[in-house]
Structure formats: structure tokens, C-alpha cells
C-alpha positions as CSV (number, residue, x, y, z in Angstrom):
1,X,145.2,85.8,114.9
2,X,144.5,83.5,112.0
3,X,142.7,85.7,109.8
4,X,139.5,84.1,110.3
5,X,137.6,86.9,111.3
6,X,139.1,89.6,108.6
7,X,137.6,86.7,106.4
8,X,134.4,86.4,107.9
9,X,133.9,90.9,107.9
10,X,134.9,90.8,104.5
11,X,132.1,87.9,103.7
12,X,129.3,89.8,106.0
13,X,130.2,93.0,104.1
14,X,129.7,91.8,100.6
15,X,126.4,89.7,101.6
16,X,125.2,93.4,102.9
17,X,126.1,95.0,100.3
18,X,124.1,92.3,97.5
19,X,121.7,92.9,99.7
20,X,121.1,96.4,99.9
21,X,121.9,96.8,95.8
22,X,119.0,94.3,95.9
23,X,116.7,96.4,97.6
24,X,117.3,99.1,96.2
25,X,116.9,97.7,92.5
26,X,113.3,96.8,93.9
27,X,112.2,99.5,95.7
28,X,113.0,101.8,93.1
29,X,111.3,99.8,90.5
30,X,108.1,99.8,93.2
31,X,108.1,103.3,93.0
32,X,108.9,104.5,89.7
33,X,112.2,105.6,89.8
34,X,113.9,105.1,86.8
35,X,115.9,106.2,84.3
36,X,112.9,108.4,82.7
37,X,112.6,110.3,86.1
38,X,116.7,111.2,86.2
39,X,116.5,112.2,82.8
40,X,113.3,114.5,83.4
41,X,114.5,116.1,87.0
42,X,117.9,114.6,88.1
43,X,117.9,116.2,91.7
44,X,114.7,114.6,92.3
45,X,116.3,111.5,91.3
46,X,119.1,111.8,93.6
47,X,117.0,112.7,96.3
48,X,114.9,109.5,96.3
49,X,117.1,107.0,95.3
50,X,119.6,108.3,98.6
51,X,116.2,108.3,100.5
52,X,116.0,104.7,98.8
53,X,119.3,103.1,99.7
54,X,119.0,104.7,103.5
55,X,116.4,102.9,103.6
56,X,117.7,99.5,102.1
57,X,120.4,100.0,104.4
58,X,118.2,100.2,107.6
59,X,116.4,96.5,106.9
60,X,119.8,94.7,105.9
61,X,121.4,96.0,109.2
62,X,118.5,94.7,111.1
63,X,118.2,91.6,109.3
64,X,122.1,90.9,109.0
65,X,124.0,93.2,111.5
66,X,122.0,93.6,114.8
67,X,120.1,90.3,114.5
């Protein structure tokens, strides 16, 4: 009733979201997807970095979420 908790979702939501931005950053750079690669074949691009942030998304609701 306060407004503590809208607070504290809002707080969780932005942490997971650094986080997964984070993650995503390095895993792309782990595997070569760059800027090259969306110039070169953009649908490949897509493809991976969605595969990519799926993924990113998966550990940071396990770590954060459902811990």
C-alpha cells in the first residue's frame, strides 16, 4: 500500500535488465558477433544475437528471479 513493492519491481527489473545487456555484450563478443557479421549477412545476425539474449535471459532469471 506504500509503494514499496512497485519500488522494489521496478529496482529488480532494471538490475535484470543491466544484466542481461551485460551478457549479451559478452557472449556476443565470445563468439564473434559483431558489427562485421550484420554488415556481411544481417539475418544471420538477428538470428544469433535473439538466440544470444534468450539465452542471457535464462541465467539472469535463474540467478535473480527464481533464486
Amino acid at each position: 500500500m506504500s509503494g514499496r513493492l512497485v519500488a522494489r519491481l521496478n529496482a529488480v527489473d532494471a538490475a535484470a535488465s543491466e544484466q542481461v545487456d551485460c551478457i549479451v555484450r559478452q557472449m556476443a563478443k565470445a563468439q564473434g558477433v559483431d558489427e562485421a557479421l550484420k554488415a556481411r549477412d544481417q539475418m544471420t545476425w538477428v538470428g544469433l544475437m535473439n538466440n544470444l539474449r534468450n539465452a542471457a535471459e535464462e541465467v539472469v532469471l535463474n540467478r535473480l528471479i527464481y533464486r
